[in-house]
C-alpha positions, 0 to 999 in steps of 0.5 A, a space after each residue: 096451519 099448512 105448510 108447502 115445501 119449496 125444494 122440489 127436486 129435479 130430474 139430473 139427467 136430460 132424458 128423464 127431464 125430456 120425457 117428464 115435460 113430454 108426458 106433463 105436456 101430453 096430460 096438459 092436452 088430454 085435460 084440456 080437450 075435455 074441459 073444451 068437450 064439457 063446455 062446447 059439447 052437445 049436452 052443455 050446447 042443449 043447456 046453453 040454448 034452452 037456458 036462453 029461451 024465455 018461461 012461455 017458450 019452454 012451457 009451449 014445449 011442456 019444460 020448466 027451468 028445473 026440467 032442462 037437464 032432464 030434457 038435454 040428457 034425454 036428447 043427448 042419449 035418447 033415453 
């Protein structure tokens, strides 16, 4: 059985607050433009697109559903 404690103690002084809440705040920010690259990227752009192109679509350009990844992380790094 897990058991969560309640009393989280607090900085006592303004300034220490202060620079936890601004730090908090800046690593909320950094977390945040990567998870807005993740989903709106180039590689996760290419998936979305290929992803919505019909089974004859993607086997006129010689793809299969299964080959998609492949496929964007080839045209992302141009291995």
């Amino acid at each position: 059985m897990a058991t969560q404690a309640t009393n989280i103690p607090m900085p006592s002084t303004p300034a220490s607050f202060g620079l936890r809440a601004r730090l908090t705040q800046w690593v909320g920010a950094f977390w945040q433009a990567l998870e807005d690259q993740a989903n709106n990227g180039r590689f996760a752009t290419t998936i979305r697109l290929l992803e919505a192109k019909s089974d004859a679509e993607l086997a006129d350009m010689g793809l299969t559903r299964e080959d998609i990844p492949q496929y964007a992380m080839r045209q992302m790094y141009y291995i």
